[in-house]
N, C-alpha and C positions, 0 to 999 in steps of 0.2 A: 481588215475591219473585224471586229469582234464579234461574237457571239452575242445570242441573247442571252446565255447562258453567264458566260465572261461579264456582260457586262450589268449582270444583276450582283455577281459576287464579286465586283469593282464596288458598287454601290453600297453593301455591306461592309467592305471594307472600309469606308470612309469618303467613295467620291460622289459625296449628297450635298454639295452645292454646285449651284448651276452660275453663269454670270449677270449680268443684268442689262439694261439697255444700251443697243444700239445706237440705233439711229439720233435719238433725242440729243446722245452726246455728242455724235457727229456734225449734227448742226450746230453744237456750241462750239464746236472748235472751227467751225467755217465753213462747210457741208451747204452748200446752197436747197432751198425749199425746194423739189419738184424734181430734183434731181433724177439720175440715175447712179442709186446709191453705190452698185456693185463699181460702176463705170468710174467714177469718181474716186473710188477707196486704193482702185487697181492704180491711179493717176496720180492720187494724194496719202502712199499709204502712209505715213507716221500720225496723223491723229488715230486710225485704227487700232496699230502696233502699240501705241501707249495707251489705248485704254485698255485694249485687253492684258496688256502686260500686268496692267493695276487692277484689274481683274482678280489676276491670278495670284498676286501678290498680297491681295483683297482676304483671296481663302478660295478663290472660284478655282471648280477642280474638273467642271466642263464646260469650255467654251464653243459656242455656236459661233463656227466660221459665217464670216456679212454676206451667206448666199441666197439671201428673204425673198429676193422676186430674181432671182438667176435662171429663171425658165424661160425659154425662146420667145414665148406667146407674148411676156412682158418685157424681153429684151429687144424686140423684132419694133419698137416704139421708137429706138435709138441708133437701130440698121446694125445691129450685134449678135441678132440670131445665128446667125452661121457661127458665132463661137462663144456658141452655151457651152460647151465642154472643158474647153481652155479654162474660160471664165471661172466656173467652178473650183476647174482645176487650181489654176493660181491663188483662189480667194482661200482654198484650203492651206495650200503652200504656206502664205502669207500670214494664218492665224496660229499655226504650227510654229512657226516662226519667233512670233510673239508671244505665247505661251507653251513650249515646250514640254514641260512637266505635268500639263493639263490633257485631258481627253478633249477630243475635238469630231465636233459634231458639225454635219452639213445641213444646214438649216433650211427647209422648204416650207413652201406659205400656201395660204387659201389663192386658190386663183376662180375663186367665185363669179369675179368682174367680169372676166371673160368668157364665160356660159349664161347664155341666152334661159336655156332648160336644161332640166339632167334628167335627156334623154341616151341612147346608145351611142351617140355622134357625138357629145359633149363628154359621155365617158374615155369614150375612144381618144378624144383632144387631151384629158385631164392625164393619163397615161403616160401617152406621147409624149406632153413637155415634163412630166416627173419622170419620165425614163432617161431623156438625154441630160437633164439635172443629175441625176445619181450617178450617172456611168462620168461625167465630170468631179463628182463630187468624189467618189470611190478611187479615181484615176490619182486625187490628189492626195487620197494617202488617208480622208476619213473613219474616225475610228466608231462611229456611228451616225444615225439618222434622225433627224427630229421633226415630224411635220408642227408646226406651230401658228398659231394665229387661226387654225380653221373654223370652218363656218358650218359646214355642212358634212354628215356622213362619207357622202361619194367623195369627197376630197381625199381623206383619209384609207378608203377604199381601193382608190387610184393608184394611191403613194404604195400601198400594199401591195397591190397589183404589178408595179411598175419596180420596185425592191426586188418579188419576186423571178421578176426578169430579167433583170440584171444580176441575180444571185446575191446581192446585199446581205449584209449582216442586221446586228442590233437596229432595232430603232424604236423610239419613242412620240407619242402624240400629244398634243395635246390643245384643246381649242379654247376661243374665249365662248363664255358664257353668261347666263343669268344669274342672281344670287340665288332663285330657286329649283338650282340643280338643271335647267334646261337648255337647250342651244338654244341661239337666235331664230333656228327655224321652225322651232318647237317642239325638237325630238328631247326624251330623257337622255342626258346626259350621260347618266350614269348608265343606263343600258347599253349606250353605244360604247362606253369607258370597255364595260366587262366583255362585246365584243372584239373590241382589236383585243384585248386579253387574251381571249380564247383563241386567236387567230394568231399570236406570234408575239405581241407588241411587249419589248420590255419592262418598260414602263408609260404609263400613261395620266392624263392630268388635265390642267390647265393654266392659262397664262392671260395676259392682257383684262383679265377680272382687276377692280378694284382693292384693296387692303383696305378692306373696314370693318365694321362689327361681324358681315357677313361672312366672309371669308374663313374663319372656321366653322360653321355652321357649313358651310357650304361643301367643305374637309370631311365633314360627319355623314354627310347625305352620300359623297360617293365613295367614300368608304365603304359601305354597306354591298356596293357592288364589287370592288376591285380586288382582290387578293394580294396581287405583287405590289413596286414599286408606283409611289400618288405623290402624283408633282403639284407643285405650290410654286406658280411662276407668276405674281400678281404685278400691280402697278400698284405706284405711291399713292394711295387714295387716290378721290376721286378729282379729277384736274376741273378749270376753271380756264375757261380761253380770254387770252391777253387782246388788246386792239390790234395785235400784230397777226391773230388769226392761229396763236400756237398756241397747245396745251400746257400748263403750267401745273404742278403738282409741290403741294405745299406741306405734305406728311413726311415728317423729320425721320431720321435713319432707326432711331431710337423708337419710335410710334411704330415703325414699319415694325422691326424687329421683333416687338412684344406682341403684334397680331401674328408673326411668322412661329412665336413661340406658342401660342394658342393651337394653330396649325397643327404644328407637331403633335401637342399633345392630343388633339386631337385626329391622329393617325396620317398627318401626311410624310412622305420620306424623302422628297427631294425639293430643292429650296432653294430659289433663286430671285428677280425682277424682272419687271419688263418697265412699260414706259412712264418713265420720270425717274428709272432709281438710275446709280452709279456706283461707282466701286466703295465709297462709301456706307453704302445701304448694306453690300456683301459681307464688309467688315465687321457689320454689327449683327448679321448671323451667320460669322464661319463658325462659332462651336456647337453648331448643333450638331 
């Protein structure tokens, strides 16, 4: 696994695009709704294999191995907890695989769901399943860490906590939020940004945000906190739910791109999607 060292002057060199959606794509290629996504990919992998391969192919130069809810707490819904480590393990294998030439990241998620309160017992829980995540995740040859999608401080905390204990390398955070700089819980953002900062975090960000007018403004406000490497990992504007019950996002590759180039200039460094984009969206900002 790399350094955070290593892998900030990766990042300088050239590897500041991230890839972009998952899951959304997985359901277009047949991924049933409600699934058990990790369980399903291990089962069916060539839709995976080929998106990330067009990923990469895209311009994407870190791919986030599909390890989003690979923690016991949420695999233990499908009777798979006893091989959270495998699981990892293989889903890392598998994304190496299909992008070879890419840095490759273990993906871990908000497990907010399953805390009652964040008290010391719910700490203790958040740990625990980001510990045997990583130590699978690491096993599988991971070249860094990505907590993503978070919700709340102690998530991120946890992941730290639990990296730490397992001796982990690089990793990077980054949660969704408000257009006005805030988490969903109502912490500053950008305070909690320049904390994992100061604590280790190579790079740090956000993702699952909208792409729209806000989103450099939004570039601006945490800038002002972060020093290193500020991730710009948004979604295709804002979606519109079908009678089908799914999000639907209708901002073209090109719209995306010119809000990513806003971005930029307004000081963000690494540049990827989330839900609704595809390896088209990537295309349209590998040259930054």
């Amino acid at each position: 696994m790399l350094t955070k060292e290593q892998l900030q002057q990766k990042i300088r060199e050239g590897y500041n695009i991230l890839d972009g959606a998952t899951g959304s794509n997985l359901r277009n290629a047949g991924m049933p709704k409600g699934c058990c996504a990790e369980q399903w990919i291990l089962e069916n992998p060539e839709p995976l294999v080929a998106l990330q391969r067009a990923y990469a192919e895209a311009g994407s130069k870190i791919i986030y191995a599909p390890t989003f809810q690979a923690q016991p707490i949420a695999l233990k819904a499908v009777g798979l907890e006893n091989h959270t480590e495998k699981i990892n393990e293989a889903l890392v294998a598998l994304s190496r695989s299909a992008a070879p030439g890419c840095l490759i990241a273990g993906d871990l998620t908000t497990l907010a769901t399953f805390c009652d309160s964040w008290d010391e017992n719910s700490f203790d829980l958040l740990v625990e399943n980001y510990r045997r995540q990583i130590h699978g995740l690491m096993e599988g040859g991971a070249d860094l860490l990505v907590g993503e999608t978070l919700l709340y401080p102690q998530e991120a905390e946890a992941i730290l906590c639990a990296a730490e204990l397992e001796g982990a390398g690089a990793q990077m955070y980054t949660f969704t939020m408000q257009g006005d700089g805030s988490l969903f819980s109502g912490a500053d953002a950008g305070k909690i940004l320049k904390e994992l900062e100061e604590a280790g975090a190579a790079a740090v960000g956000f993702n699952c945000v909208a792409a729209d007018m806000m989103t450099p403004y939004l570039i601006t406000r945490l800038r002002r906190y972060v020093k290193g490497p500020l991730i710009c990992k948004p979604n295709a504007g804002v979606p519109t739910i079908g009678p089908d019950g799914i999000a639907h996002y209708a901002q073209t590759p090109e719209e995306f791109a010119d809000i990513m180039g806003q971005c930029k200039q307004n000081g963000a460094t690494l540049f990827g999607g989330c839900c609704g984009t595809a390896p088209e969206y990537i295309h349209a900002i590998r040259h930054f």
